[in-house]
KEVEXPA-606428 format. One record per atom (N, C-alpha, C): x, y, z; residue in one letter. Coordinates in steps of 0.001 Angstrom, whole numbers, padded with zeros to 6 digits, always signed. Each point is the difference from the previous one (the first is absolute). Layout:
XYZa...
This chain:
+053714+024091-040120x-001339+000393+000468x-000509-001019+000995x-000408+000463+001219x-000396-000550+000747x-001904-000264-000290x-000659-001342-000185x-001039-000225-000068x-001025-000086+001483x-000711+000939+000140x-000728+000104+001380x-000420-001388+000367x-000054-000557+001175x-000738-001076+000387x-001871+000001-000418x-000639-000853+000296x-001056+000116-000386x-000689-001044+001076x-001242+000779+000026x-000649-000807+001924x-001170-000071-000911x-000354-001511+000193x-001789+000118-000562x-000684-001087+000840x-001164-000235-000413x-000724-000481+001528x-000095-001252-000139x+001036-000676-000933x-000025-001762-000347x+001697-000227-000273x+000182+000345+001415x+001384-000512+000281x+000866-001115+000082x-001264-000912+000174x+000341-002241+000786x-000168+000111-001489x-000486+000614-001051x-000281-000824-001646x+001070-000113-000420x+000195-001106-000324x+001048-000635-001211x-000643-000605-001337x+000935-000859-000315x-000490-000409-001347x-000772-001027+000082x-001184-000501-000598x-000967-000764+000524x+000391-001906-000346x-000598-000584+000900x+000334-001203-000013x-000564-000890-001159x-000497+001008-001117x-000324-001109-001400x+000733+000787-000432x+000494+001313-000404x+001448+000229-000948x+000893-001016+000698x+000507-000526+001043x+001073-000245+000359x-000105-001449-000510x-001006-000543+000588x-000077-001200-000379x-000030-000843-001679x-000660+000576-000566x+000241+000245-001504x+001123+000544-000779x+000822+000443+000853x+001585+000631-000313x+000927-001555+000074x+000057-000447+001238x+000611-000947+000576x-000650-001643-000766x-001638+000074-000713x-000201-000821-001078x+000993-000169-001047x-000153+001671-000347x+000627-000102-001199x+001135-000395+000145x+001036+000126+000990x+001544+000232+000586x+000802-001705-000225x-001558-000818+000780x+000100-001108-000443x-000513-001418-000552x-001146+000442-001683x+000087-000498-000300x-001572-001026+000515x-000772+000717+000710x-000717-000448+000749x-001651+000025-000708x-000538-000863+000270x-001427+000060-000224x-000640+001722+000955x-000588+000511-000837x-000690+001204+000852x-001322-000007+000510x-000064-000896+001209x-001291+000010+000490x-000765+001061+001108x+001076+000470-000269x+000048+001714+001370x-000962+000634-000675x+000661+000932-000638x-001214+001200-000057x-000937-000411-001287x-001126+000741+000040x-001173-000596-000495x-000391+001086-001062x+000270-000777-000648x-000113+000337-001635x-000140-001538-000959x-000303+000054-000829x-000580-000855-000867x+001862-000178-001078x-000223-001168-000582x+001075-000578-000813x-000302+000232-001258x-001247+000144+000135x-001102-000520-001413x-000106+001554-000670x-000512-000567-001695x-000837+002007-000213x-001536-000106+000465x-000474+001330-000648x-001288-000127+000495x-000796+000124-001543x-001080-000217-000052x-000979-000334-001705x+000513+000420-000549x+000405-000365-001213x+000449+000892-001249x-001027+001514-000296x-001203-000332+000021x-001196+000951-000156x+000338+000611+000753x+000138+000132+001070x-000098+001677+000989x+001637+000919-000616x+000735-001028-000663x+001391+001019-000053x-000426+000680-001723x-001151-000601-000392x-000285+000442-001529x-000604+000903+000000x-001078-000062+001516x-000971+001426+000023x+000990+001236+000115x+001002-000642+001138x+001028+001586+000100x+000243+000533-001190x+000948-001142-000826x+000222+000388-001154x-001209+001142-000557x-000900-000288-000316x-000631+000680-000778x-000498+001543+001070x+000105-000555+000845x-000480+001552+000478x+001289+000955-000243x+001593-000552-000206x+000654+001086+000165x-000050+000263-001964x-000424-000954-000756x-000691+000779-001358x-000671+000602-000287x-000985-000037+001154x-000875+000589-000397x-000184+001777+000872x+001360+000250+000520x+000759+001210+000575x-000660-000123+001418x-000321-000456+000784x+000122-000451+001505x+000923+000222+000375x+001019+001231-000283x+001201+000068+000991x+000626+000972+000572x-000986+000770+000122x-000107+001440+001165x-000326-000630+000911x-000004+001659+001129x-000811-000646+001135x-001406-000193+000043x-000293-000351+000609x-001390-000470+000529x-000828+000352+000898x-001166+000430+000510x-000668+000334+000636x+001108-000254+001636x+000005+000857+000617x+000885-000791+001810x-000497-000679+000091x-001735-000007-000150x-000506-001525+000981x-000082-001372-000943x+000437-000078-000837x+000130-000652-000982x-000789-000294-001213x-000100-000916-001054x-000775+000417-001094x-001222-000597+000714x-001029+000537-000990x-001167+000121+000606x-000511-001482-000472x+000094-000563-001307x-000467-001911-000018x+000669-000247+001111x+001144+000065+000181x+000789-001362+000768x-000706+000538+001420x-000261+000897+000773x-001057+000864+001346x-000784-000834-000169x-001108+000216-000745x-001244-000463-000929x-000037-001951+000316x+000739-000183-000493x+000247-002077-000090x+000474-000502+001361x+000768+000937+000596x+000297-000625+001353x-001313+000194+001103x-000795+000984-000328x-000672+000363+001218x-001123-001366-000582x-000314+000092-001216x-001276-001315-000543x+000732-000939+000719x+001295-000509+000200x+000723-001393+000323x-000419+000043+001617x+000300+000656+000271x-000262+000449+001707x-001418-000238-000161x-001167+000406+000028x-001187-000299-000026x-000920-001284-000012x+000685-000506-001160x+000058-000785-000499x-000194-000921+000891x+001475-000324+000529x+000865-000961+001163x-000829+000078+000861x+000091+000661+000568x-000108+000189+001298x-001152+001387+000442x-000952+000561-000982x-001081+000554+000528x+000009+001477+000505x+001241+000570-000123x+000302+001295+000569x-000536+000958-001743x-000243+000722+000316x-000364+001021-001331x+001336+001363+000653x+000829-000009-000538x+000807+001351-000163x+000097+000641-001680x-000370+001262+000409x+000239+000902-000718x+001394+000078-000865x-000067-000433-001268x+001210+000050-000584x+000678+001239-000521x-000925+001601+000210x+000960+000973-000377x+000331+000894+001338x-000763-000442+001723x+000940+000425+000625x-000287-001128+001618x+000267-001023-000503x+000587-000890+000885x+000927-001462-000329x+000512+000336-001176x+000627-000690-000503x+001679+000968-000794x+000990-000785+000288x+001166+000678-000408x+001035-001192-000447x+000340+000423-001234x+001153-001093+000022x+001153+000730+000080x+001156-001361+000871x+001116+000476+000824x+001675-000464-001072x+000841+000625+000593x+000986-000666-000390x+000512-001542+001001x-000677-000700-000681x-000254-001572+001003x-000379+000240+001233x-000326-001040+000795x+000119+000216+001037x+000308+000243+001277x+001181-000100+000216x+000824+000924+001062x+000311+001213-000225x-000459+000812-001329x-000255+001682+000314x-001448-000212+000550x-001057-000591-000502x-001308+000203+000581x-000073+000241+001744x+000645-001308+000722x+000777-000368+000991x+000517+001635+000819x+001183+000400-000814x+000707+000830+001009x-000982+001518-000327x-001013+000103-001202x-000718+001023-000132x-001015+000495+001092x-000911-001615+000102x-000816+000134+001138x-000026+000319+001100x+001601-000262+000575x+000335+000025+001094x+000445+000871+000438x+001270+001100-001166x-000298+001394+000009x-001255+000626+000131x-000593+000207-000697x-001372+000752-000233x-000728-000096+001319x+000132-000988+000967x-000659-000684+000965x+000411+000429+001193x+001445-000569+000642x+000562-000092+000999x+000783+001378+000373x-000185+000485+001091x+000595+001307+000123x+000901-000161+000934x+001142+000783+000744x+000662-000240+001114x-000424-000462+001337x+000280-000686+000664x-000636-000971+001148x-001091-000945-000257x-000712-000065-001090x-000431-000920+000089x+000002-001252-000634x-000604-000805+000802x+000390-001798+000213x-000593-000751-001260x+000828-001079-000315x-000686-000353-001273x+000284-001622+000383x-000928-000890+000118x+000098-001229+000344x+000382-001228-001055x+000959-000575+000047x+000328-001033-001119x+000226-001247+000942x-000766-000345-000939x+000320-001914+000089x+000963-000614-000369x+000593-000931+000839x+001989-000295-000878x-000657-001738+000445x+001122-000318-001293x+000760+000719-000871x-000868+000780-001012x+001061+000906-000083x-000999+001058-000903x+001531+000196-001152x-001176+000338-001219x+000640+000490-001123x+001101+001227-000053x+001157-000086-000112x+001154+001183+000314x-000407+001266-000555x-000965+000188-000689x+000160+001781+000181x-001146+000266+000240x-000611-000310+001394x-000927+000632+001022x+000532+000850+000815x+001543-000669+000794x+000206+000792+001044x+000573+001447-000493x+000852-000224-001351x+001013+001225-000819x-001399+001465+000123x-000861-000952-000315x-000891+000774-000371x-000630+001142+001307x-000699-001150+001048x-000149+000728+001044x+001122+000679+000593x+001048-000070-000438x+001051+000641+001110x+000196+001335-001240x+000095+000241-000893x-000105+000945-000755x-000839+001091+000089x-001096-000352+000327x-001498+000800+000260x-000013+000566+001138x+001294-000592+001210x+000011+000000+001185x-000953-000553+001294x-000791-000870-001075x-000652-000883+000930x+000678-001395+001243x-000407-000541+000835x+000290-000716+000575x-000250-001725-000314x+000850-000318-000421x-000663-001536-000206x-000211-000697+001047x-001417-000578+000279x-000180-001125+001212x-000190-001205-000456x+000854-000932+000094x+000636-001130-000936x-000869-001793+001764x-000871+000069-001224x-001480-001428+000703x+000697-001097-000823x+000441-000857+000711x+000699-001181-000560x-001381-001372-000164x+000158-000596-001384x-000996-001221-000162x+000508-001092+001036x-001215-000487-000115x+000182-001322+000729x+000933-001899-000887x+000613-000402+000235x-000083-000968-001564x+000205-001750+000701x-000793-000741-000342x+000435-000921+000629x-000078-001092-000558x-000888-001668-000472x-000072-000805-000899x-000835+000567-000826x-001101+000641+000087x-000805+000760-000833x+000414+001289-000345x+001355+000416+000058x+000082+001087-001105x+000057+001050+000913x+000495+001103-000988x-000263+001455+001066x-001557+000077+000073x-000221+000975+001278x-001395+000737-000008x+000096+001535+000993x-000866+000777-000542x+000211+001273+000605x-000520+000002+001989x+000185-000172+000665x-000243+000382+000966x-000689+001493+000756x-001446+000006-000563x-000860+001037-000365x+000226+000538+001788x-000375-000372+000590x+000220+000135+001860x+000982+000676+000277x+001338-000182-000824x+000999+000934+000559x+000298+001274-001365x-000997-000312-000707x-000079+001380-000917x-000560+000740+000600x-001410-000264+000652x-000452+000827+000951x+000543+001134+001214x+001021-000687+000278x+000300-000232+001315x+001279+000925-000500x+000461-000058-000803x+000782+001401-000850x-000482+001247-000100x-001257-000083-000400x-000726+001355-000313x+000341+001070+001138x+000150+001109-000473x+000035+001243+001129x-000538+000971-000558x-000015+001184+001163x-000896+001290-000829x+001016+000536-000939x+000975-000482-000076x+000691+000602-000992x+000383-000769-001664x-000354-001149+000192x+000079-000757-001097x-001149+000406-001127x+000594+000137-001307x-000178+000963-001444x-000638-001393-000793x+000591-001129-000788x+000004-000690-000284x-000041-002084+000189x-000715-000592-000845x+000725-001216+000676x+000451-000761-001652x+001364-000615-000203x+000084-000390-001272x-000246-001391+000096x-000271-000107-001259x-000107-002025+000064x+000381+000030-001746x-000189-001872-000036x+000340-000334-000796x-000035-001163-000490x-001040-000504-001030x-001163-001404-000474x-000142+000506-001414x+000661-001286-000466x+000528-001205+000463x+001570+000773+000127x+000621-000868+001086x+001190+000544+000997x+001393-000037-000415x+000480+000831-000385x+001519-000135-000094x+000961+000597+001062x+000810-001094+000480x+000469-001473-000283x-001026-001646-000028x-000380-000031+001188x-000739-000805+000421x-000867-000802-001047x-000334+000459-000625x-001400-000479-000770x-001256-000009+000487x-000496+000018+001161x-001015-000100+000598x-000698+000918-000636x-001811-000080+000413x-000650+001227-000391x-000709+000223+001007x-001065+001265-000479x-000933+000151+001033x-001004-000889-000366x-001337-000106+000859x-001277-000664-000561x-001267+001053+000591x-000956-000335-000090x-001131+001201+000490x+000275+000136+001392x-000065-000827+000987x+000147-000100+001358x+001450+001164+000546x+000878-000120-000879x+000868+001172+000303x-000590+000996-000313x-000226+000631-001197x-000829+001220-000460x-001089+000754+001257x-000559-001696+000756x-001199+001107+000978x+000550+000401+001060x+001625-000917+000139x+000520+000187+001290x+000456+001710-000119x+000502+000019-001222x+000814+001381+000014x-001062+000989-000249x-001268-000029-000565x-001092+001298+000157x+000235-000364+001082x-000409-000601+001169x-000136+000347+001309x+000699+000662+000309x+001195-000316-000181x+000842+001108+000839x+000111+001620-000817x-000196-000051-001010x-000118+001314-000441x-001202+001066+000447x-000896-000960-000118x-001844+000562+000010x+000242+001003+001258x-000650+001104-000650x+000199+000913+001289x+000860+000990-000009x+001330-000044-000904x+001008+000587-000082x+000143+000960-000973x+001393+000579+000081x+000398+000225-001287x+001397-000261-000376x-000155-001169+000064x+001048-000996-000212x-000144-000378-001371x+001664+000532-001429x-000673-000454-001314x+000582-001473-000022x+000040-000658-000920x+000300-001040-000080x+000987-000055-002100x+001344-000765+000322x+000519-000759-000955x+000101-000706-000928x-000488-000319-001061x+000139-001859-000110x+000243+000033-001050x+001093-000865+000506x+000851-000455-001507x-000359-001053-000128x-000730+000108-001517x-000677-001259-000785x+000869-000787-001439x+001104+000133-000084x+001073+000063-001077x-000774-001297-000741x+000411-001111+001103x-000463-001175-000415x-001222-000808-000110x-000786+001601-000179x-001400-000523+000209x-000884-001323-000913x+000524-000150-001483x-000410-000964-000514x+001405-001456+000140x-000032+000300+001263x+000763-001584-000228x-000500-001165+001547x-000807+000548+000439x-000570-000929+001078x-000735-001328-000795x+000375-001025+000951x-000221-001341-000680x-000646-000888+000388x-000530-001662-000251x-000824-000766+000818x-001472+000791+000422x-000144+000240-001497x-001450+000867+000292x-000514+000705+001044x+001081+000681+000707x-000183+001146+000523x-000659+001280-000600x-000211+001086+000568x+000028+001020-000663x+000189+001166+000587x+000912+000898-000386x+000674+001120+000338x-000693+000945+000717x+000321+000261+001723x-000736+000533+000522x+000351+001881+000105x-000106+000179-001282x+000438+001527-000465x-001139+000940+001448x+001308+000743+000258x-001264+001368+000785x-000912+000526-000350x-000395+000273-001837x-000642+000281-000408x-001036-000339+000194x-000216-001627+000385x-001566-000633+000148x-000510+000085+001395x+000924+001137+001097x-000469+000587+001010x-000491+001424-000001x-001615-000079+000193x-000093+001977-000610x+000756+000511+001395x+000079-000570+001911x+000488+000770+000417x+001083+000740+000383x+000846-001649-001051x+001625+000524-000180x+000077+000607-001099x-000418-000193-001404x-000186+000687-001523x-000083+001397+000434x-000733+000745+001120x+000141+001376-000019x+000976+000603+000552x+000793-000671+000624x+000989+000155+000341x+001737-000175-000517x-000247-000830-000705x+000854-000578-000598x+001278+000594-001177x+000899-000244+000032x+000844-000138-001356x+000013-001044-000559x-000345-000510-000928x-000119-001726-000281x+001199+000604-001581x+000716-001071+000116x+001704-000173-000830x-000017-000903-000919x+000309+000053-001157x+000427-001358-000622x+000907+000090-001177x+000170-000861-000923x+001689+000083-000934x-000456-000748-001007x+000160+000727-000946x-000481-000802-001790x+001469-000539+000255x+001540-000040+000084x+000524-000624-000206x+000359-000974+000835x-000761-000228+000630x-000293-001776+000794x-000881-000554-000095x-001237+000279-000710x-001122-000442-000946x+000232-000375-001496x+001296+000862-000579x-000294-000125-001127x+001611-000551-000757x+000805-000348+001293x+001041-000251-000197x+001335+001052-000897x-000449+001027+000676x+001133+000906-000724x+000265+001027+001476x+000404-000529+001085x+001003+000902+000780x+000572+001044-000258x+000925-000022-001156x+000392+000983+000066x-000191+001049-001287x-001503+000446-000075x-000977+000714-000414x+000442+001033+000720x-000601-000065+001648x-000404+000558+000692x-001115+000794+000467x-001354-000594-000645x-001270+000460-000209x-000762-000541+001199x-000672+000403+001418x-001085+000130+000571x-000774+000895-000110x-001173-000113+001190x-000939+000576+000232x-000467+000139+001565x-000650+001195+000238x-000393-000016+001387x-001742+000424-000117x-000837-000790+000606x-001767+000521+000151x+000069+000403+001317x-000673+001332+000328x-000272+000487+001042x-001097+000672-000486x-001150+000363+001330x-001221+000869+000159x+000801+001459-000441x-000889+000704-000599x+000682+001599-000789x+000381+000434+001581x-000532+000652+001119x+001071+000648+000561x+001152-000217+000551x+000270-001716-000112x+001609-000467-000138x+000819+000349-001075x-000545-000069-000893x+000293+000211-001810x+000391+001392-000287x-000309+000696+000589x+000442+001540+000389x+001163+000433+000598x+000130-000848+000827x+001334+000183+000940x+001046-000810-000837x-000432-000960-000441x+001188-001141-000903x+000507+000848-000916x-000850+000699-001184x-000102+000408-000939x+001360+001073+000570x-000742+000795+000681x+001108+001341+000404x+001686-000576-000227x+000604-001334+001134x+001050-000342-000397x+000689-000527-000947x-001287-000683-000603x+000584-000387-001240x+000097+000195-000818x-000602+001512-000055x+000885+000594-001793x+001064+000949+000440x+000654-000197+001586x+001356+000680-000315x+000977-001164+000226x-000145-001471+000611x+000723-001005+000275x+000238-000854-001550x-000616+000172-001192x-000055-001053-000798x-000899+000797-001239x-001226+001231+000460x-000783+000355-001346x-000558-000998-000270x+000307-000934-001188x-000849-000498-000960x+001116-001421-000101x-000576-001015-000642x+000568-001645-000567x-000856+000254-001395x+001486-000782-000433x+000153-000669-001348x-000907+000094-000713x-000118+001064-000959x-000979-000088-000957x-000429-001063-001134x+000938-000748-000972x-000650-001380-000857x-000621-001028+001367x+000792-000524+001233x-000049-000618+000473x-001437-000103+000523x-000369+000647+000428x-001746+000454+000312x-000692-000182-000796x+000157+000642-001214x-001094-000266-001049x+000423-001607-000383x+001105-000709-000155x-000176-001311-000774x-000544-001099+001777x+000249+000688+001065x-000847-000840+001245x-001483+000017+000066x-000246+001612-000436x-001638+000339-000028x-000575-001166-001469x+000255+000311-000876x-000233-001031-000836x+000549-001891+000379x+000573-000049+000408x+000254-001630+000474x-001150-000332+001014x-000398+001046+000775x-000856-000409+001233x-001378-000139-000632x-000563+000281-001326x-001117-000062-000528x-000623-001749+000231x+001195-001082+000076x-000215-000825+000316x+000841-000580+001226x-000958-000650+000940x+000190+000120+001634x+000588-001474+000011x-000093-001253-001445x+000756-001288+000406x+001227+000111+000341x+001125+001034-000280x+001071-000447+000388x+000787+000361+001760x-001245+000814+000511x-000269+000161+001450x-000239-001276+000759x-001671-000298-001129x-000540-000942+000974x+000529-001327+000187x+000609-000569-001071x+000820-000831-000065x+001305-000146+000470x+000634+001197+000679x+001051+000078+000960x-000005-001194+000795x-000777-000070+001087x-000039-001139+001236x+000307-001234-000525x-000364-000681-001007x+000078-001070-000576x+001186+000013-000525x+000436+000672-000291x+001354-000164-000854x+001316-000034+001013x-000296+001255+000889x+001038-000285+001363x-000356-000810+001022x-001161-000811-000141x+000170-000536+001025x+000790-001863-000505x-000583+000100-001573x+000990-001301-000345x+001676-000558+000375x+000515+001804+000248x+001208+000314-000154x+000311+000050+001505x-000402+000297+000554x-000346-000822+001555x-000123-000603+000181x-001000-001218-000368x+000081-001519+000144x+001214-000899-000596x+000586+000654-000802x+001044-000569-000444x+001097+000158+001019x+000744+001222-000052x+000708+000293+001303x-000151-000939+001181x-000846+000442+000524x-000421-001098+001288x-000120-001148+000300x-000658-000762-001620x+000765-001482-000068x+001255-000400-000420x+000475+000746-000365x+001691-000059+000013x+000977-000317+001304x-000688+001586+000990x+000484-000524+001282x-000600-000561+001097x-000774-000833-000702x-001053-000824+000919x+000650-001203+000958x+000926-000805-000385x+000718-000515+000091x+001566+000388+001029x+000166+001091-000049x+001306+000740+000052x-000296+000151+001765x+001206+000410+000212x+000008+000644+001933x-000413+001225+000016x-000616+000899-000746x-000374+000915+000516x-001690-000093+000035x-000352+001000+000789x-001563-000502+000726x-000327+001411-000820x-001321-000384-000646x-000721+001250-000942x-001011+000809+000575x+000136+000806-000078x-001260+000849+001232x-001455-000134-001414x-001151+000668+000411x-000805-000076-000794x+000412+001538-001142x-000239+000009-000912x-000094+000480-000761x-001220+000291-000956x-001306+000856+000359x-001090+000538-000233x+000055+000651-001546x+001226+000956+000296x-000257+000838-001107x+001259+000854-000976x-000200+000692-000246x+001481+000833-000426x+000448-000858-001308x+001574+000249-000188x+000652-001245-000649x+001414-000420+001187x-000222+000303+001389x+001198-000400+000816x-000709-001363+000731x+001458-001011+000258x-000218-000940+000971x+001172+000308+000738x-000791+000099+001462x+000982-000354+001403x+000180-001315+000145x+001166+000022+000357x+000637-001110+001023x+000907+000010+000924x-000183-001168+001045x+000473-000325+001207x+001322-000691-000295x+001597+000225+000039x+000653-000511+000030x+000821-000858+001155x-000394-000362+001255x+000332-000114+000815x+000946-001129-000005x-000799-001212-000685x+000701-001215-000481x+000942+000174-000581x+000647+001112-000747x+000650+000019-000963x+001680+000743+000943x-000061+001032+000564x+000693+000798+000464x-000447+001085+001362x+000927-000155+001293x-000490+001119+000909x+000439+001314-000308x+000726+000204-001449x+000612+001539-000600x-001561+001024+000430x+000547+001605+000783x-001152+000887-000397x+000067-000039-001397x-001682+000651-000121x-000505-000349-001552x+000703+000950-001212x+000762+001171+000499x+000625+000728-000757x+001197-000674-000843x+000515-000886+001272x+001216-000776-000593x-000173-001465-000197x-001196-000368-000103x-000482-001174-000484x-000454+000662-001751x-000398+000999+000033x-000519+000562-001257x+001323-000041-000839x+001310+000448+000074x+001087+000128-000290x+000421-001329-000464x+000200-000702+001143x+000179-001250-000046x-000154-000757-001248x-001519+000161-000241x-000698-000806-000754x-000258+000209-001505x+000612+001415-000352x+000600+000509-000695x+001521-000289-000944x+000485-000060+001256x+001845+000308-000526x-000355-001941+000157x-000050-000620+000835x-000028-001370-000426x-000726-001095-000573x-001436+000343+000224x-001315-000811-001048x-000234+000282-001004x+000431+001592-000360x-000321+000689-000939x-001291+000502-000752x-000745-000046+001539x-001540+000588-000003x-000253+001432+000731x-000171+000818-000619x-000419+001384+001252x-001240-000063+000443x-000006+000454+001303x-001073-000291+000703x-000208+001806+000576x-000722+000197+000566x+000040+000826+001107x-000407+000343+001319x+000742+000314+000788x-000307-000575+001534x-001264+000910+000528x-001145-000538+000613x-000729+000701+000166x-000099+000960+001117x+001324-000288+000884x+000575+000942+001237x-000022+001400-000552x+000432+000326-001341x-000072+001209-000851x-001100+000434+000050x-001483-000447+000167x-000692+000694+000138x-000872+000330+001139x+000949+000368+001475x-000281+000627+000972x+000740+001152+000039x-000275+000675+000850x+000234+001015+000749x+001100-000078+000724x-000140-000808+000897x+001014-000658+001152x+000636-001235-000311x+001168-000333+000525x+000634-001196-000167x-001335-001239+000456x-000225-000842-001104x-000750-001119+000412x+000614-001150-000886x+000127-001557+000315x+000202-000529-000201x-001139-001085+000197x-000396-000949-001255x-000712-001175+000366x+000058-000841-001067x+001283-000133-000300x+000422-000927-000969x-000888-000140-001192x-000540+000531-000578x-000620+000024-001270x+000422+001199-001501x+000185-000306-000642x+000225+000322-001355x-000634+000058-000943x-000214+000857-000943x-000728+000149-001269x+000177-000341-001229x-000348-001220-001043x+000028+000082-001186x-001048+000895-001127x+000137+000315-000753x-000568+000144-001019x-000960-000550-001208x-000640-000572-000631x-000399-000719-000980x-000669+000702-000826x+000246+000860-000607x-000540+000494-000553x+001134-000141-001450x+000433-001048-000449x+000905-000376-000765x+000017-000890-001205x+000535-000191-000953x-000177-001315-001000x-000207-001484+000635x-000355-000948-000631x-000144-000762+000653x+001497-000756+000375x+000632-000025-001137x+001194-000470+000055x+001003+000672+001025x-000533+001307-000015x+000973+000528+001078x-000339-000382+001460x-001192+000244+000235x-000556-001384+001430x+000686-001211+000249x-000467-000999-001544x+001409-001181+000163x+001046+000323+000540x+000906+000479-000856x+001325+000246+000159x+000121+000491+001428x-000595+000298+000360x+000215+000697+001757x-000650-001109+000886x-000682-000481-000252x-000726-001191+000858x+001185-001329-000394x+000671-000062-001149x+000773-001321+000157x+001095+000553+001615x+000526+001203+000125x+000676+000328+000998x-000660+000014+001341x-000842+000556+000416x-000736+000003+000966x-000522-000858+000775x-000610-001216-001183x-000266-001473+000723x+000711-000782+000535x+001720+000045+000148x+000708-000572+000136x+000825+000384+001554x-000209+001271+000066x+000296+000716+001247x-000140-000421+001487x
C-alpha cells in the first residue's frame, strides 16, 4: 500500500529545539538547564486537593469553559492584581495550558492574509500558529545591548499595515527575561488606539518579576484590556508543567470567538485538576510569594557565574538567564549549545532558536528554575569555562 503524501502549511517544522536538547541531556548525562521546567514538586496541598476532588467524583467533564470556582478565583486574582474586573462566566476560560490558549486565539482571530506582528525572539509556537490560521507573521526584532533586551516600539509601529490583525508580546519574556514596564504599555496603546488591532499577551510568568518590580500585565491597560487576549499557566506558577492547565481573559466579544474554537480544538481540561487549583487559589501566598523565591534562585545562579567568562545579560523576570558567551567560544550558538552539553555537561539553549530567520549573537539560555544543588552542580562546571 502506497501511503499518500501529505502537504500541510508547517512544512520548515521539525522537532523542537527543547525536545532535542533535553534528548541529547539525557544522551549525555548532562545537567538540564534547557528546557524549563522545574526539578522540584510543587505543595503537597494542591496534589491533596486533586486528590480529593477525584473522591469526591470530579471526573467527568466539565463545563467547556471550565469549572465555574476555578473562572470565579482567577478573575478575583486578576482584579485583584492588577484592577481589571472580568467577568468570570463569560470572559474567563480555562485552557489546556498555555500554548492551546496561544494557538486558540490566534485561530479564532487571524484569518488568511492577515499580518500578525511578533517580537523575536519569540516563543516557538507563535509562528506554527500564525501560519496555521494562514496568517502572515511580521517578525520586529528587540533591541539588546548592556542593558538587556528592549522592545523597539518605533519599529513596531513602523510594521503596522492596513492589513495587520494582531500584535503578540510577551512579559515577563521568554527567552530573554526582560519585561515590560508602564512606559511600554502606553507605547503600544498608541499604536493600537484608533484601530482594530487585537492584541496577545503572554503572561505565563506573570508572578515571577523581581527587584520589586511589578508585572506590567495588559490587564492594568483598559485601552489594551479591551482588546486583548491576556494568557497565563498554573503550571509555571504552581510548578506542575506538566498538568497542563491555563487560562485566557478576554472582553466577552473575544470570548465568543475563542469559545467557538475551543470546544472543537480541546472542549474542556482536566476535571480534579481545576477543582483541587480552584481550591489552592483560595489562598494567593503561594503566587505572591513566587518573586521572592525565584528570584533567590537567580541570585544564586548569577553569583555562581559572577566570576566566570561569560557576561550575564539582565535578567528581570521569568525563571531564564541569558548569556553572552563570547569569551568562552566563537561556535554559532546552536553548536555552542551542543557543545556545552556533550562536553560541560550543562544544556543550555541557543537563543538563535528563537527567531524566525537565521540570527546569531552569541547568547544562550539557562534555566533556574531548579534545586539548589542542581544549580551547584552545574555552576561547579560553568565557572571554570
Amino acid at each position: 500500500m502506497t501511503v499518500p503524501a501529505l502537504r500541510t502549511r508547517l512544512p520548515a517544522v521539525g522537532t523542537t529545539v527543547f525536545t532535542q536538547m533535553s534528548q541529547l541531556a539525557v544522551e549525555h548525562g548532562a545537567v538540564n538547564l534547557g528546557q524549563g521546567f522545574p526539578d522540584f514538586g510543587c505543595d503537597p496541598k494542591l496534589i491533596d486537593l486533586v486528590n480529593e476532588a477525584m473522591r469526591a467524583g470530579h471526573n467527568q467533564y466539565p463545563f467547556m469553559t471550565g469549572v465555574p470556582a476555578l473562572r470565579h478565583a482567577i478573575a478575583a486574582k486578576i482584579e485583584a492584581l492588577y484592577g481589571y474586573g472580568y467577568d468570570s462566566a463569560s470572559e474567563i476560560t480555562v485552557t489546556a495550558g498555555a500554548s492551546q490558549a496561544i494557538m486558540t486565539a490566534i485561530l479564532c482571530s487571524v484569518h488568511p492574509g492577515d499580518e500578525v506582528i511578533v517580537i523575536e525572539p519569540a516563543y516557538d509556537c507563535y509562528l506554527p500558529a500564525i501560519a496555521l490560521a494562514g496568517g502572515v507573521a511580521v517578525p520586529v526584532a528587540m533591541q539588546v545591548g548592556d542593558a538587556g533586551y528592549s522592545v523597539p516600539w518605533d519599529r513596531v509601529a513602523a510594521a503596522v499595515t492596513p492589513r495587520t490583525r494582531m500584535i503578540v508580546v510577551n512579559s515577563p519574556h521568554n527567552p530573554t527575561g526582560s519585561i515590560l514596564r508602564a512606559a511600554d504599555l502606553e507605547a503600544l496603546a498608541a499604536i493600537v488606539a484608533g484601530s482594530d488591532i487585537l492584541i496577545l499577551s503572554d503572561e505565563v510568568y506573570e508572578h515571577m518579576v523581581f527587584d520589586g518590580e511589578q508585572h506590567a500585565s495588559v490587564s492594568r491597560h483598559p485601552v489594551l484590556a479591551e482588546r486583548a487576549f491576556v494568557i497565563s499557566s498554573f503550571g509555571k506558577t504552581y510548578h506542575v508543567t506538566g498538568w497542563k492547565v491555563g487560562y485566557v481573559a478576554a472582553p466577552a466579544p473575544l470570548m465568543v470567538e475563542f469559545r467557538k474554537v475551543h470546544q472543537y480544538n480541546v472542549f474542556t481540561v482536566n476535571t480534579p485538576m481545576q477543582h483541587g487549583i480552584a481550591g489552592y487559589m483560595q489562598d494567593p501566598k503561594p503566587y505572591l510569594e513566587l518573586p521572592a523565591f525565584y528570584q533567590k534562585k537567580r541570585d544564586l545562579f548569577r553569583a555562581g557565574l559572577a566570576g566566570s567568562r561569560f557576561e550575564l545579560l539582565p535578567s528581570d523576570g521569568t525563571y531564564f538567564q541569558c548569556v553572552r558567551y563570547g569569551a568562552i567560544s566563537n561556535l554559532p550558538e546552536a553548536e555552542f549549545a551542543k557543545w556545552l552539553t556533550v562536553e560541560a555537561k550543562v544544556a543550555a539553549i541557543p537563543v538563535s532558536a528563537f527567531y524566525s530567520r537565521p540570527t546569531e549573537s552569541g547568547i544562550v539560555r539557562f534555566c533556574f528554575a531548579k534545586k539548589d544543588e542542581t544549580l551547584l552542580k552545574a555552576l561547579e562546571t560553568l565557572s571554570r569555562l
